[in-house]
N, C-alpha and C positions, 0 to 999 in steps of 0.2 A: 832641784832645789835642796840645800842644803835643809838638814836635820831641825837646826837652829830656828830656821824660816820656818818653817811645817810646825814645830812646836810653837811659833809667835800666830800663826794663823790658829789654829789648834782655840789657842788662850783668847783669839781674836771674836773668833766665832761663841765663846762662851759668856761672850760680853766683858770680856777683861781689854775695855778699853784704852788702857796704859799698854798695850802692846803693839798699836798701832803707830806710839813714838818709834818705838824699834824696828818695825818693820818699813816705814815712808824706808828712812836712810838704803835698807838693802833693796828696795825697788825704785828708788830717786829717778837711776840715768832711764829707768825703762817707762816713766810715770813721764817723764821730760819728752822722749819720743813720743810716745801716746797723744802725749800734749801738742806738739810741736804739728803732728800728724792732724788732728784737728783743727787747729789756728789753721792750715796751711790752708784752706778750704773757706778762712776768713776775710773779708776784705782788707789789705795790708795796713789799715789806719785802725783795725780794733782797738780798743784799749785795755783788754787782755792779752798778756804777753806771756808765753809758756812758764814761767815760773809760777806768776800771779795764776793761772789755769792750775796750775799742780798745787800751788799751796790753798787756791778756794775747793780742790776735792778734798781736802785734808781737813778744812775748815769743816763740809759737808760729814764728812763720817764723825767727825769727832762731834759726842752724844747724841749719836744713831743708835739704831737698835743693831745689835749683837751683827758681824757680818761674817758671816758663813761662808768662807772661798776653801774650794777643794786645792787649790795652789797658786801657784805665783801666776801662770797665766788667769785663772780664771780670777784673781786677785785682780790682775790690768783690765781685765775685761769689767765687772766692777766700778772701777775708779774712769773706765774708758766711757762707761755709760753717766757717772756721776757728770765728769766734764762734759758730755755733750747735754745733759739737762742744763747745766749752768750755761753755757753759749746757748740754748734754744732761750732758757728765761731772760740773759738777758738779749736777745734780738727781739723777741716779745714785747718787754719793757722798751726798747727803741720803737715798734713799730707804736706801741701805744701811743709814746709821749708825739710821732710822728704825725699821728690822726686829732692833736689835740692834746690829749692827757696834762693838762695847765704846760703844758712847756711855750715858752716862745716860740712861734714857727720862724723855720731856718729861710734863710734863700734860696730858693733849686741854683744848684749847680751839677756839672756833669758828674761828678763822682759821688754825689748821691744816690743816681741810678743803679751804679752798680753795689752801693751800703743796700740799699732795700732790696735790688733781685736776689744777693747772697741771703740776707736776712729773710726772706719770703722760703727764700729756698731749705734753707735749715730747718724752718718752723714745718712748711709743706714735708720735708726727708721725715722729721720727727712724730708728726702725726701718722703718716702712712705707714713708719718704722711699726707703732703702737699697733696701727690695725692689722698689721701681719702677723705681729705674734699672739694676736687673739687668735687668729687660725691657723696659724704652723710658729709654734717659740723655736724650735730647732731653725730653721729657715733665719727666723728673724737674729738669731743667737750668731750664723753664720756671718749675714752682713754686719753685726757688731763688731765682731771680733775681726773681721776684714780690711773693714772701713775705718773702723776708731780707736781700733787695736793696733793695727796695720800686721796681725797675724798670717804667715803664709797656708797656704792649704792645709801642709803637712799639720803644721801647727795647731789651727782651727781642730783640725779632724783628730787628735791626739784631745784636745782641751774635751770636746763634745764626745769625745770614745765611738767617732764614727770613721768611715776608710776616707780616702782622699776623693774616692769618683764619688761619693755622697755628696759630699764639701762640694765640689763642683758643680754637679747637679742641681744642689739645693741655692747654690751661690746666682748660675743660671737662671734658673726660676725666681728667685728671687729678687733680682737687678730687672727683672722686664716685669715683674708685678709692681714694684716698687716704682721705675718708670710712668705704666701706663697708671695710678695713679697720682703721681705729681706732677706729669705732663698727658694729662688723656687726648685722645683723639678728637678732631673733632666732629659733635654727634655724638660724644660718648655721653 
């Protein structure tokens, strides 16, 4: 990361929120991936589209409290988690107005089924996400950065200042904790 960057984080984390103009533009094409990474995992009719993703994380920081990133990865990582609360809230607000919430009810049709399995599924990733890193944040930091980041091993393990067979390890354990609860067995 250039010097430039490291000085706009720096200013960032001090609560000097005018630095956050400056920096979107140098991490744009990497905020667009991030984004693009996410949707991809959405049903193709969302009506967030990677741009409108990138510019409501932008919306979300801007009058936050001061944001603290050691650097541009953990910068994306960040902004990787801001967009996936905004896709969890609004699948949330769908599943609500779904159950009632004063909306008109729709007609079933077939491709509803798969709006609510994704939708259930996010919300389910996102809670189980929460209750992992009550017990291991490293762990749960991994799948972040993996999943919503689309960070490689090497990557990840560089951002967390841990080796790559950690990353792996932890990435391991973690996809089959995360599994067994948002699809448990059954009996469990």
């Amino acid at each position: 990361m250039s010097t430039d960057a490291q000085g706009i984080l720096r200013r960032l984390a001090e609560g000097d929120m005018r630095a956050l103009d400056q920096l979107y533009p140098l991490v744009y094409d990497d905020l667009r991936r991030v984004a693009r990474a996410q949707l991809a995992r959405e049903h193709p009719d969302h009506t967030l589209d990677t741009t409108a993703l990138v510019h409501e994380s932008y919306l979300r920081f801007v009058g936050s409290t001061p944001i603290d990133a050691e650097g541009r990865a953990h910068f994306l990582s960040i902004a990787a988690r801001a967009m996936r609360r905004i896709l969890v809230d609004h699948a949330r607000k769908r599943r609500a107005g779904k159950r009632g919430g004063g909306a008109i009810p729709e007609p079933l049709t077939p491709g509803l089924a798969v709006v609510d399995d994704r939708s259930l599924e996010l919300v389910a990733l996102d809670d189980a996400l929460e209750r992992l890193e009550a017990l291991d944040e490293r762990k749960a930091r991994v799948v972040e950065y993996r999943v919503f980041t689309g960070m490689t091993v090497e990557e990840t393990a560089e951002t967390l200042g841990v080796s790559p067979a950690t990353v792996k390890r932890d990435w391991t354990v973690a996809r089959a904790w995360l599994n067994r609860q948002i699809r448990p067995e059954p009996g469990e």
